[in-house]
C-alpha positions as CSV (number, residue, x, y, z in Angstrom):
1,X,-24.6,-18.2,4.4
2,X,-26.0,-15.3,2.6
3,X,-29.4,-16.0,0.2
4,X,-29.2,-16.2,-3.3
5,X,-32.4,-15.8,-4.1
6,X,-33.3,-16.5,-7.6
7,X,-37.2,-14.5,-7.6
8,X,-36.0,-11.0,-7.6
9,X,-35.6,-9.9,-10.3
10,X,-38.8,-8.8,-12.7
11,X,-38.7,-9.8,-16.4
12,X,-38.7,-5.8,-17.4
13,X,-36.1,-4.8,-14.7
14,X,-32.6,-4.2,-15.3
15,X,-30.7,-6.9,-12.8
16,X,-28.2,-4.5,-12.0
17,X,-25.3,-5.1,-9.6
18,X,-24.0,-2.5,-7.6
19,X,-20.6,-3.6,-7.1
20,X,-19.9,-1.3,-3.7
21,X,-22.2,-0.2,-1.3
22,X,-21.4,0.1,2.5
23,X,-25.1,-1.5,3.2
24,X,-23.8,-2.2,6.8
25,X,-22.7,1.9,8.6
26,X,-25.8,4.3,8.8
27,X,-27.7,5.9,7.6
28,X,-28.4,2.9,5.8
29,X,-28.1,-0.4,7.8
30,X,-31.0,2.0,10.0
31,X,-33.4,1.8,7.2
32,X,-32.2,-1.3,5.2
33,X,-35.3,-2.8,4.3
34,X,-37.2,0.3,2.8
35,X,-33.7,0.9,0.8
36,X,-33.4,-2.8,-0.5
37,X,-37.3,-2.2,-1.9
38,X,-36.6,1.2,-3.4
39,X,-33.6,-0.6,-4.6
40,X,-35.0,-3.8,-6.1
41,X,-38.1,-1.7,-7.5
42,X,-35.5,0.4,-9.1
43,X,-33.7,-2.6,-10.4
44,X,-31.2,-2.8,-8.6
45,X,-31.3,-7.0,-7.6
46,X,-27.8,-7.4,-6.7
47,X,-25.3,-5.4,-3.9
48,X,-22.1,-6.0,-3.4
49,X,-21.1,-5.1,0.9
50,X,-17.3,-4.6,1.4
51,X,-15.7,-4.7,4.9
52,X,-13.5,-1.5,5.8
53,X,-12.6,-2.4,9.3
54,X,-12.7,-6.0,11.6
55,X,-14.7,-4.7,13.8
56,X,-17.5,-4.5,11.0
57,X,-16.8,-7.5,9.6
58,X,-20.0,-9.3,11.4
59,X,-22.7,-6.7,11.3
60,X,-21.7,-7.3,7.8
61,X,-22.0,-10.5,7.7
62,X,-25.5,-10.2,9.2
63,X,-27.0,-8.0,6.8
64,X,-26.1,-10.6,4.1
65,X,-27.5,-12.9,5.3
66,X,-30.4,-11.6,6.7
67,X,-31.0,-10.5,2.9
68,X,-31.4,-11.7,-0.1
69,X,-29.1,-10.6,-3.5
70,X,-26.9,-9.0,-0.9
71,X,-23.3,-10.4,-1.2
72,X,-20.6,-10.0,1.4
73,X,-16.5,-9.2,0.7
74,X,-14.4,-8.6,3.8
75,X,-11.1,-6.6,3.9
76,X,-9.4,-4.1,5.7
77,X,-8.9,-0.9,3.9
78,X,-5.9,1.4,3.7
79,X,-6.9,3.9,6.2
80,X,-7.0,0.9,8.6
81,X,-3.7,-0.8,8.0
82,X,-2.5,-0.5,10.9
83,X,-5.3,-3.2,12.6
84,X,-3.9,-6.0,9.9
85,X,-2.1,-8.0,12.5
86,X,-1.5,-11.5,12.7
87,X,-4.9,-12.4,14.8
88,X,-7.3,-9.9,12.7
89,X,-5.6,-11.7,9.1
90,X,-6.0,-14.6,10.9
91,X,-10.1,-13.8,11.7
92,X,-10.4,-12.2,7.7
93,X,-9.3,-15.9,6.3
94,X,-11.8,-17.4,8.0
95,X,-14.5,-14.2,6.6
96,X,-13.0,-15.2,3.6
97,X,-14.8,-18.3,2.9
98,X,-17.8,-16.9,3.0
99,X,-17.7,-13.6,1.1
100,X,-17.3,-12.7,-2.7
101,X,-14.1,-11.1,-2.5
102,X,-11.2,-9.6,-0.5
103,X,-12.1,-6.0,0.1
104,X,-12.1,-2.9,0.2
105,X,-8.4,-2.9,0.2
106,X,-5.5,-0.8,-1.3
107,X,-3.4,1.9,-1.0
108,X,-4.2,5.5,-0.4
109,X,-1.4,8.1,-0.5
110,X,-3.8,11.1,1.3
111,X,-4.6,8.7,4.2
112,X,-3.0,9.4,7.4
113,X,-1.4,5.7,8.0
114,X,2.2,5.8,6.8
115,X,2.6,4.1,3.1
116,X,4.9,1.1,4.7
117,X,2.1,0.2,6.8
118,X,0.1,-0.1,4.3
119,X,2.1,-1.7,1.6
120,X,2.1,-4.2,3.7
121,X,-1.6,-4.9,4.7
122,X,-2.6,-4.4,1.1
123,X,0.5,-7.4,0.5
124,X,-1.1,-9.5,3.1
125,X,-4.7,-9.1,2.2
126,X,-3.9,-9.8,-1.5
127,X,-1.6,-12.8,-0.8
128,X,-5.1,-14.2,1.2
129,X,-7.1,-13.3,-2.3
130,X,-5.2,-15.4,-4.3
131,X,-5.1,-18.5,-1.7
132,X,-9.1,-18.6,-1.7
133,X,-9.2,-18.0,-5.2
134,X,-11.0,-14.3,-4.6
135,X,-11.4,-11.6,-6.4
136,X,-10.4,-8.2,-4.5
137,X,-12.3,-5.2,-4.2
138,X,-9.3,-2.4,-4.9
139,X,-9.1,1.3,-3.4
140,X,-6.4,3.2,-4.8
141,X,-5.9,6.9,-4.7
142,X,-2.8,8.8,-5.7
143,X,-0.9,5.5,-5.5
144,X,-1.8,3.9,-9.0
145,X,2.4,2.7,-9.8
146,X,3.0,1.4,-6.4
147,X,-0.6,-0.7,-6.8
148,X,0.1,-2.0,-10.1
149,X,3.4,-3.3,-8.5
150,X,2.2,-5.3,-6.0
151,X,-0.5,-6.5,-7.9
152,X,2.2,-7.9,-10.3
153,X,4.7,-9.2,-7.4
154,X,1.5,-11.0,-5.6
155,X,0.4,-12.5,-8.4
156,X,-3.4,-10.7,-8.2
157,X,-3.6,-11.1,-12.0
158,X,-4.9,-14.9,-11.4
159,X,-8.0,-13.8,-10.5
160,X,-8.4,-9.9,-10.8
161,X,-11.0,-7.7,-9.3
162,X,-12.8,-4.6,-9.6
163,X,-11.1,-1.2,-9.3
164,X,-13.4,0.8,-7.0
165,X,-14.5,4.3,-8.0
166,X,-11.8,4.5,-10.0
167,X,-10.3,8.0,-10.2
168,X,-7.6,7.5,-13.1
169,X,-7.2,8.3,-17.0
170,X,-8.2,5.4,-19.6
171,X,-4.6,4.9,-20.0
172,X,-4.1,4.0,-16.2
173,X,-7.5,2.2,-16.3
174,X,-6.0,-0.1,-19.2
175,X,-3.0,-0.7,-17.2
176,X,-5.2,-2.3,-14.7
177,X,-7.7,-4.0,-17.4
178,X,-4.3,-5.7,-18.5
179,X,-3.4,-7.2,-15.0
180,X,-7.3,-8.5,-15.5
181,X,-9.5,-6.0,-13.2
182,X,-12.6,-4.2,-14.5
183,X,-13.3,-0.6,-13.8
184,X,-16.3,1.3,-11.5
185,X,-17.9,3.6,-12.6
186,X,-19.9,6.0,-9.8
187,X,-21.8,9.2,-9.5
188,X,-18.9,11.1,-10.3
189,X,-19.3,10.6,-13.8
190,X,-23.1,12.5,-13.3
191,X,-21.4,15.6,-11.6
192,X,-22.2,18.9,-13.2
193,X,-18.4,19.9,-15.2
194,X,-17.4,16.3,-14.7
195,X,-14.2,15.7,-17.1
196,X,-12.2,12.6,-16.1
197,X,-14.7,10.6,-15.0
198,X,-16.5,11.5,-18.6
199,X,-13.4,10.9,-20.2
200,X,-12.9,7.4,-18.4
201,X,-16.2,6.4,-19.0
202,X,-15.8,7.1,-23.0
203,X,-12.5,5.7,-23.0
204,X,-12.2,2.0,-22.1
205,X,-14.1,-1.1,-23.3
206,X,-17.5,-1.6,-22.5
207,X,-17.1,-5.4,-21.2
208,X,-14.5,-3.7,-18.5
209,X,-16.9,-1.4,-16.8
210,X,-19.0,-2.3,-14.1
211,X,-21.2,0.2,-12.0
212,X,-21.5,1.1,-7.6
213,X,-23.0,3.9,-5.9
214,X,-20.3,3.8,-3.0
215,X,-23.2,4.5,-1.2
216,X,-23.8,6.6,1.3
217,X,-21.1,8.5,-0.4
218,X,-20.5,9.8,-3.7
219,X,-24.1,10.8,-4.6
220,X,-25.0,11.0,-8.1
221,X,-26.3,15.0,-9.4
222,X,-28.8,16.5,-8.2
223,X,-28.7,14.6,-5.0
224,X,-25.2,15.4,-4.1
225,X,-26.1,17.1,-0.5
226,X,-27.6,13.6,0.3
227,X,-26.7,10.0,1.7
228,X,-26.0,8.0,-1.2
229,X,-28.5,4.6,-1.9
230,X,-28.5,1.8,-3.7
231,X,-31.8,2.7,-5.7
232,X,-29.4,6.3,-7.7
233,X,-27.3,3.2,-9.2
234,X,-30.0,4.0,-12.3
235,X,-28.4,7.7,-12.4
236,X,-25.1,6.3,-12.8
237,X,-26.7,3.8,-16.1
238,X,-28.5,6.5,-17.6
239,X,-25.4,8.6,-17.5
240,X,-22.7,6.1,-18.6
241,X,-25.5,4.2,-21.5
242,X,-25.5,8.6,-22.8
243,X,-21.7,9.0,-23.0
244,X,-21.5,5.7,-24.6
245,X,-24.5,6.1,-26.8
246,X,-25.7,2.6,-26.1
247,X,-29.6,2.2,-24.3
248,X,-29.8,1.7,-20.8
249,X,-30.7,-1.8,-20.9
250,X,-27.9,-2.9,-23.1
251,X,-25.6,-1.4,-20.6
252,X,-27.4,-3.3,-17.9
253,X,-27.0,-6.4,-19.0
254,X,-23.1,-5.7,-19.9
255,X,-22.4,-4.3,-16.3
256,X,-24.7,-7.4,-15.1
257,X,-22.4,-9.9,-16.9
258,X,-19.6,-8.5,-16.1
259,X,-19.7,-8.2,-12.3
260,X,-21.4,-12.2,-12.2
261,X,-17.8,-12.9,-14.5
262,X,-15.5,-11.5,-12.0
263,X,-17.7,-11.8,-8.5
264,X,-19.4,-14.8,-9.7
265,X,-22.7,-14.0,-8.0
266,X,-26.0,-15.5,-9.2
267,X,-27.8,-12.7,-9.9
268,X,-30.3,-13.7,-12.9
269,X,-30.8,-11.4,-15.9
């Protein structure tokens, strides 16, 4: 089973969680160790890895447990629905028991595989969530209506989630925050003429915002042209703690809370 190591985390650091990071595809799973320092001196003492595809699912598994504050979910997103068959659902309740949530999973109206297909995968994978009691790590884009439906059909309200790199208004957020899901923030919200993500960030409760890098994607300004890491979770604080106008630390220890409330990972303050 992954560590949960319980000495990483300096008195003076911030604990922080970032709640998405693809730890396990290069460039990072290359140079893990040196990013998990960087990360850790940074204070960054807890990562959330979710699965995208089945085949990933146990180098995944691996780098959790081969490292300590690095927590596991397994799912198969939307531009993979069409591998959710009966043997690969089968495979992911058995990944289930030993992750933090179902995810990355959702619906994505720009991705290639038809909407039916997915609809159904997303169905399939959050029917499994609620069975283990899981949280699920949500991808929507362009598909926000037919999400909130399914969550509301499935029953995904008993236990919520976290909706990744969410890329909605505060009203859409808050339709989500109702069904009991918390909202990520990213290094959008640092891009130079950023509006929505701004806007987001001012305009939903504190205690429903968690924080990811989405790393190695979505680098935060000025490293944009670069691989996303773990340790640039800090850009994303600083940011967020100035449009809020709270300090950095009290936004730390927010963020923290909230991701242990809804992951329930024991990452000490």
């Amino acid at each position: 089973m992954y560590r949960t190591d319980e000495d990483l985390q300096s008195e003076d650091g911030y604990g922080l969680v970032d709640t998405h990071c693809h730890l396990d595809l290069e460039p990072l799973c290359s140079q893990l160790p040196a990013l998990l320092d960087e990360a850790r001196r940074a204070g960054v003492t807890g990562l959330v890895v979710p699965g995208v595809h089945p085949k990933g699912w146990e180098q995944l598994l691996r780098v959790a447990e081969q490292h300590a504050g690095v927590y596991p979910a397994f799912g198969i997103h939307p531009m993979h629905a069409d591998t959710a068959t009966d043997s690969t659902l089968s495979r992911l309740a058995e990944y289930a028991t030993r992750g933090v949530a179902i995810g990355e999973i959702g619906l994505d109206s720009t991705c290639v595989v038809q909407m039916d297909c997915q609809e159904r995968a997303f169905r399939d994978q959050v029917r499994l969530a609620v069975s283990h009691k899981l949280p699920v790590l949500l991808h929507c884009r362009k598909a926000f209506q037919r999400t909130i439906r399914i969550l509301e059909e499935e029953g995904a309200c008993e236990m919520g989630g976290i909706m990744h790199a969410f890329s909605g208004s505060p009203e859409m957020a808050k339709e989500f925050i109702r069904l009991g899901f918390v909202i990520s923030l990213c290094g959008t919200v640092t891009w130079q003429g950023a509006t929505r993500p701004v806007r987001l960030a001012r305009g939903i409760p504190l205690e429903s915002i968690v924080l990811e890098t989405d790393a190695p994607d979505l680098s935060p300004h000025p490293f944009r042209n670069q691989p996303n890491r773990p340790a640039w979770l800090v850009d994303v604080l600083a940011q967020v703690a100035a449009i809020r106008g709270v300090s950095a630390a009290c936004l730390a220890r927010t963020t923290r809370e909230t991701s242990r409330r809804i992951l329930k990972i024991p990452i000490i303050s």
